[in-house]
Backbone bond lengths (Angstrom), bond angles and torsions (degrees), N, CA, C in turn:
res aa  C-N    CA-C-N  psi(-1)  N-CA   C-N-CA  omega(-1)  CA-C   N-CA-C  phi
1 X - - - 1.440 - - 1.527 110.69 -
2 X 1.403 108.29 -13.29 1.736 109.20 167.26 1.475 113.67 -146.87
3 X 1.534 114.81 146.64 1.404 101.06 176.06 1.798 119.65 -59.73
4 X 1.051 101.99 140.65 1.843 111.05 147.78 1.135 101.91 159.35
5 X 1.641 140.82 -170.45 0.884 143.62 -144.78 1.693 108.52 -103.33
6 X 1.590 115.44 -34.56 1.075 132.69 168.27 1.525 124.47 -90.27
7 X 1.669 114.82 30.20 1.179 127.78 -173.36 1.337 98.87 -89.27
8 X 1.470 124.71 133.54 1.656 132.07 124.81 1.391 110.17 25.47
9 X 1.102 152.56 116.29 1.251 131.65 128.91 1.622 128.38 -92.37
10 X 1.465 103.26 109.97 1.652 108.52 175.04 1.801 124.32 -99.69
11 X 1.057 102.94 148.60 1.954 103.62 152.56 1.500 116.85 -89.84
12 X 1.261 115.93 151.62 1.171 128.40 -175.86 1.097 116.69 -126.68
13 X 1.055 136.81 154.07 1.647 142.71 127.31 1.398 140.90 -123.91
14 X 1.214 135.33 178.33 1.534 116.28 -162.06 1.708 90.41 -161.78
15 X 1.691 96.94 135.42 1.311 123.13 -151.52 1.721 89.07 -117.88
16 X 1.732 130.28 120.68 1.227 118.66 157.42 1.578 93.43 -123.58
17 X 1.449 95.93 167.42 1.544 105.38 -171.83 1.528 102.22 -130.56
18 X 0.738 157.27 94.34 1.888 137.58 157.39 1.401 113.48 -108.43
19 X 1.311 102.59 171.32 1.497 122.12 -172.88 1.885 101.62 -85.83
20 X 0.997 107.93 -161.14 1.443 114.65 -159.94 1.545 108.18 -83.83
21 X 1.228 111.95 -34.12 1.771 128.82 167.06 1.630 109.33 -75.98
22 X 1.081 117.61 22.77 1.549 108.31 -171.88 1.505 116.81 59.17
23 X 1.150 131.08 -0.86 1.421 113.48 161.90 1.188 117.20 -62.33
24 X 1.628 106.12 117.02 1.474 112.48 174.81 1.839 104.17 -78.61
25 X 1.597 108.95 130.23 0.987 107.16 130.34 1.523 131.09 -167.87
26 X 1.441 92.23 97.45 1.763 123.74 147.50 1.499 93.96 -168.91
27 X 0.943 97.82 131.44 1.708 115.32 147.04 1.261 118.90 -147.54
28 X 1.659 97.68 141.52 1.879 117.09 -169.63 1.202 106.39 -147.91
29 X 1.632 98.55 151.45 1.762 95.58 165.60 1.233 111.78 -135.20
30 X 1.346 147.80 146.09 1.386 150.23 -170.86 1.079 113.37 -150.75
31 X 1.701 104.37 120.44 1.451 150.74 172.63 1.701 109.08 -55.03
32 X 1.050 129.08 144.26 1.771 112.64 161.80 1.666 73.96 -166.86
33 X 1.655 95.39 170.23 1.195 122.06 168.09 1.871 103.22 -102.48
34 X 1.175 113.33 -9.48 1.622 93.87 174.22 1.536 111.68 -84.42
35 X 1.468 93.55 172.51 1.837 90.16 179.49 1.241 110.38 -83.06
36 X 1.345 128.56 164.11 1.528 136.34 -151.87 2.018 95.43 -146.31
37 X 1.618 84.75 87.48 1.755 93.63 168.56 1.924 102.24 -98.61
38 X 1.360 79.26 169.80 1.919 80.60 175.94 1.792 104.58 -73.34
39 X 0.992 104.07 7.13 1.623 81.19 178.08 2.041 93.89 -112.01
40 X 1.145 118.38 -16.21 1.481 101.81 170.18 1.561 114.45 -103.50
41 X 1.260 123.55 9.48 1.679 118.03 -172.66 1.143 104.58 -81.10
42 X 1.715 124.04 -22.39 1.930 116.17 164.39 1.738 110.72 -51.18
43 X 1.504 108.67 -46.76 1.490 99.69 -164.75 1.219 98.59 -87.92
44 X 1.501 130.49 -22.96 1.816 116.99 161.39 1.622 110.89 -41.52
45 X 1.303 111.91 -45.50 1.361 133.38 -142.75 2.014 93.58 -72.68
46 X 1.643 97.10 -51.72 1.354 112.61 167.25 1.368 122.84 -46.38
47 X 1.565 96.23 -75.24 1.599 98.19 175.37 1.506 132.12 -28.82
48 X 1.649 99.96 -48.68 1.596 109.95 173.06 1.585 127.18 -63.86
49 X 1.850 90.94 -46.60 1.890 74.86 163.47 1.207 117.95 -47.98
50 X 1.691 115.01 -61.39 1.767 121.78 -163.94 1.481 109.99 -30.65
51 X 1.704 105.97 -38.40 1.506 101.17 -172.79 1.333 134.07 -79.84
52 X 1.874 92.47 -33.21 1.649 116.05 171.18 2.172 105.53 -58.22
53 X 1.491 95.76 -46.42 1.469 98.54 -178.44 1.826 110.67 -53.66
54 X 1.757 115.72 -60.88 1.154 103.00 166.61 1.574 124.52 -48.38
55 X 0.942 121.56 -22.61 1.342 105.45 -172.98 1.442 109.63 -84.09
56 X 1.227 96.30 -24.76 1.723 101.20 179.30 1.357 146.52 -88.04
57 X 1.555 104.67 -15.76 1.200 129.80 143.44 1.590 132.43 -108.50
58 X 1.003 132.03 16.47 1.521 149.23 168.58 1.291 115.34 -109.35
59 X 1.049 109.76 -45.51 1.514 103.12 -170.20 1.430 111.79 -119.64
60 X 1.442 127.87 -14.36 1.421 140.75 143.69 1.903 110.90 -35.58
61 X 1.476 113.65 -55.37 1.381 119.53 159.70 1.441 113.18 -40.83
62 X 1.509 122.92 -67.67 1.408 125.16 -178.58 1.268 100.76 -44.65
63 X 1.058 149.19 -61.29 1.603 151.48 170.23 1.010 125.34 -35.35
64 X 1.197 119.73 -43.27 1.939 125.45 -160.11 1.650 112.05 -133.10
65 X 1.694 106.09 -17.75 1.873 99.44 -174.31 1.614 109.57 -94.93
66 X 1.041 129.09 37.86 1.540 132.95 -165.03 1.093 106.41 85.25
67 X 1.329 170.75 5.41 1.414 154.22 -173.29 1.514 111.46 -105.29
68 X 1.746 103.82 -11.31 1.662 89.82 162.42 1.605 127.21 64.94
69 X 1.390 115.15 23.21 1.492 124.87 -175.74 1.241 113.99 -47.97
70 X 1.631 105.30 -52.52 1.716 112.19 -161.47 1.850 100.34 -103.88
71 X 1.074 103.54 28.56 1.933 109.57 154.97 1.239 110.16 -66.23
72 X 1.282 131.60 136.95 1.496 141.19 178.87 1.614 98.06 -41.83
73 X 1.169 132.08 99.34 1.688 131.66 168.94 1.941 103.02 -93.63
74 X 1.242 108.22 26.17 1.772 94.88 -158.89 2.014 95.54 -94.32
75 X 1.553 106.38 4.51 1.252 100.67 -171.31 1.631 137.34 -56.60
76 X 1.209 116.02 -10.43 1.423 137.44 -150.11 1.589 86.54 -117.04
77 X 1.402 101.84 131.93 1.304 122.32 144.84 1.722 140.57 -13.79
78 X 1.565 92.82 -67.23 1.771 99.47 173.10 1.752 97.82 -147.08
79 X 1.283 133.56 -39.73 1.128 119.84 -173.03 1.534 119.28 -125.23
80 X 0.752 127.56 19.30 1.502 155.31 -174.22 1.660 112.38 -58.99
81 X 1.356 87.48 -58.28 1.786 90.59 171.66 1.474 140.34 -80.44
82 X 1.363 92.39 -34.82 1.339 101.58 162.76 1.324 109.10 -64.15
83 X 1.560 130.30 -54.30 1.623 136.92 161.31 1.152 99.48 -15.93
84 X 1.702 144.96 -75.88 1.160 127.59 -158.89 1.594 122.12 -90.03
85 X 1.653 110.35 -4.18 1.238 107.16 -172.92 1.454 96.10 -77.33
86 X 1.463 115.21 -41.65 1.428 111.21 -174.79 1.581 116.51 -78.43
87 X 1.375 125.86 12.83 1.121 140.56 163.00 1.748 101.55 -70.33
88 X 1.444 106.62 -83.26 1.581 108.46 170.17 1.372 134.25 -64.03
89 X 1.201 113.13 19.63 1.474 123.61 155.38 1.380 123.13 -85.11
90 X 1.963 97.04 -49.38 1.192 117.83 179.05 1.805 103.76 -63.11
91 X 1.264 139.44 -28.83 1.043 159.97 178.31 1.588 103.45 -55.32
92 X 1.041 96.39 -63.50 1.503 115.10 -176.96 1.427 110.40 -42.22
93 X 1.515 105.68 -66.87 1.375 137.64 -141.59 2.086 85.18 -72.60
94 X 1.472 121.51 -38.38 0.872 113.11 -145.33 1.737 87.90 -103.56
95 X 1.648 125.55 -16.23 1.359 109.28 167.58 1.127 102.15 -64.86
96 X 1.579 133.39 -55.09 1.362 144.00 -171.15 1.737 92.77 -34.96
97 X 0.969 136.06 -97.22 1.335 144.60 171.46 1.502 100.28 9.12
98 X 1.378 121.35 -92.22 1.266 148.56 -168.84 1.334 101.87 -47.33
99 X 1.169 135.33 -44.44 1.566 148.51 165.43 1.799 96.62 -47.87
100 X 1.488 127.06 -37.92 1.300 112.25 -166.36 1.759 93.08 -104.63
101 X 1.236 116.16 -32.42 1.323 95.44 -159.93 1.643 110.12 -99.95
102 X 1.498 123.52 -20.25 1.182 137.62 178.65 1.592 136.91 -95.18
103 X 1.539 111.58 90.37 1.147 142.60 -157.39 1.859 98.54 -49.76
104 X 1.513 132.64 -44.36 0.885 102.37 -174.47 1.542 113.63 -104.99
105 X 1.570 115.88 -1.58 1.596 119.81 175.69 1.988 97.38 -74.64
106 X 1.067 120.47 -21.98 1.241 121.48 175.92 1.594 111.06 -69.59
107 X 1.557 117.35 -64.64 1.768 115.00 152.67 1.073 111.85 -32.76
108 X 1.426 132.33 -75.70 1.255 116.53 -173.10 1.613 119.54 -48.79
109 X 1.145 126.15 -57.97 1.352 119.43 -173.57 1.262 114.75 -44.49
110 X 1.662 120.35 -52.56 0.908 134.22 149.95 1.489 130.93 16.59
111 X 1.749 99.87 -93.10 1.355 129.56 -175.75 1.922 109.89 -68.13
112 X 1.979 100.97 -20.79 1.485 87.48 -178.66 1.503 102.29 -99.03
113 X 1.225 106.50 158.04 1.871 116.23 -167.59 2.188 90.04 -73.63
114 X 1.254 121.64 -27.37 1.457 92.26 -174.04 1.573 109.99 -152.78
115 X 1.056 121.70 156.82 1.322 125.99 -161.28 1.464 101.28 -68.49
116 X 1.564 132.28 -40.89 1.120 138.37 176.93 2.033 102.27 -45.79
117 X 1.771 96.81 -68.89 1.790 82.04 174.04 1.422 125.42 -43.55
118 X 0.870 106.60 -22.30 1.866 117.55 -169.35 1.794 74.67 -61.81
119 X 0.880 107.66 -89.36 2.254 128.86 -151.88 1.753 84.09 -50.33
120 X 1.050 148.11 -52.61 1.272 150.22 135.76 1.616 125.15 22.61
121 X 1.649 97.37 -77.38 1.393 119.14 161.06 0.957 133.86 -29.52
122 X 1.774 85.13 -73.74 1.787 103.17 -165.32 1.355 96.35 -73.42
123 X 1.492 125.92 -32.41 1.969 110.46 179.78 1.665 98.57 -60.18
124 X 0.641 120.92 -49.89 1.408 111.43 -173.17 1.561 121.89 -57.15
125 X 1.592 110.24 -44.72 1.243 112.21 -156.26 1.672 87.74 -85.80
126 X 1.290 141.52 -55.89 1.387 137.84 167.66 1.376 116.01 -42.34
127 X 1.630 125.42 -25.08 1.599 118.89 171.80 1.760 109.05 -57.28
128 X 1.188 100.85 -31.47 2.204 107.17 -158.86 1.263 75.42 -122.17
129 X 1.376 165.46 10.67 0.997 138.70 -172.55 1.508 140.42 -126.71
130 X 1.488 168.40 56.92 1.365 146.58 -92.50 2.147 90.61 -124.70
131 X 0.836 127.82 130.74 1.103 150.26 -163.29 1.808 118.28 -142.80
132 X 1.547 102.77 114.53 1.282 103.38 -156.56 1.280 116.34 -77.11
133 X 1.558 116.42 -3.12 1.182 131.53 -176.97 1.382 128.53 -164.82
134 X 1.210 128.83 155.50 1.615 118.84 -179.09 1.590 107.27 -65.26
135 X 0.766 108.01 -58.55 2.061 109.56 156.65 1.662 116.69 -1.04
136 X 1.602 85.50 -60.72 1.586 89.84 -153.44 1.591 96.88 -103.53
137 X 0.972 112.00 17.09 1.763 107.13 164.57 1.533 98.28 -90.70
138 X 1.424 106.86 -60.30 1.339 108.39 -165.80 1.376 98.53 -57.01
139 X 1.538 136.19 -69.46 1.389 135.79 172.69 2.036 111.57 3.89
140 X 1.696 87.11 -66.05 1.776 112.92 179.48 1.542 112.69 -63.08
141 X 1.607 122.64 -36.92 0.977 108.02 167.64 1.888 125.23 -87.60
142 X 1.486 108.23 -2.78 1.548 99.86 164.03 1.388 99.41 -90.82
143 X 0.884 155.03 7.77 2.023 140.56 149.32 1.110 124.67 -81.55
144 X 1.367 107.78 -38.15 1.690 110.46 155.68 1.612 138.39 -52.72
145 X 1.942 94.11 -22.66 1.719 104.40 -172.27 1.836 79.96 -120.13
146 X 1.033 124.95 14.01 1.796 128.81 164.78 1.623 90.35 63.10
147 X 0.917 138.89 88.21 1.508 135.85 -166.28 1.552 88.04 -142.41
148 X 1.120 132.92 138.35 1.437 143.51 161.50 1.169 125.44 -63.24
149 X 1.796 126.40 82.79 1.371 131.64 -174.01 1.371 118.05 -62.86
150 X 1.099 106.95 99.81 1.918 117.35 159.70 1.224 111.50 -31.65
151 X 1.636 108.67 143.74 1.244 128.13 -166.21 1.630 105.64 -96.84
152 X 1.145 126.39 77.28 1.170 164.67 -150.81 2.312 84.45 -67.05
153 X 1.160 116.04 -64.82 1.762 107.23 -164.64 1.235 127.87 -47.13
């Protein structure tokens, strides 16, 4: 990846994509340490999207949907940053959850255009608000957006 004598040595390959007019669009290139014959540079070729894709929708979210990844975390002494990165992971990990297993945080998300309004809400509606349960917020917030509350008994 740089000249000198004690450099890295990698294989590469390089992925362009265009439409029928030559408009390119994708282009990639991917590094590996395995060897790269024509019969494995498809699943090189694969592998690298899979990774470019995770990175680009997984952790692009941590960045830009409220979770605030790339906020200055350098404040702390010795463990500080890591402290909050693994705060909004754990964040993540546990909307993700709730997104699969929770019938009306799923409506709700749903019905609002962005995950930011979602975090939005609930600061608001928990600032003025006391709620005896996570249940019954969400419950309160599908009548407010007229959403059809599941019969939960």
């Amino acid at each position: 990846m740089r000249d000198g004598d004690d450099a890295l040595e990698v294989n590469w390959c390089e992925l362009t994509t265009t439409l029928e007019d030559g408009t390119v669009i994708y282009k990639n290139a991917f590094a590996t340490n395995y060897e790269i014959t024509k019969e494995k540079v498809k699943e090189v070729v694969a592998a690298g999207r899979a990774r470019w894709k995770i990175e680009n929708e997984n952790n692009n979210i941590l960045k830009t949907k409220g979770y605030h990844l790339e906020h200055n975390f350098g404040h702390g002494k010795k463990h500080l940053s890591s402290l909050l990165a693994t705060f909004n992971i754990l964040a993540f990990l546990f909307h993700t959850l709730l997104e699969i297993m929770d019938d009306k945080y799923r409506m709700i998300r749903n019905k609002l255009p962005t995950r930011k309004t979602f975090f939005d809400d609930i600061r608001a509606l928990t600032r003025y608000l006391c709620f005896d349960s996570w249940n019954a917020m969400l419950t309160f917030m599908m009548r407010g957006l007229e959403l059809d509350v599941p019969d939960t008994s």
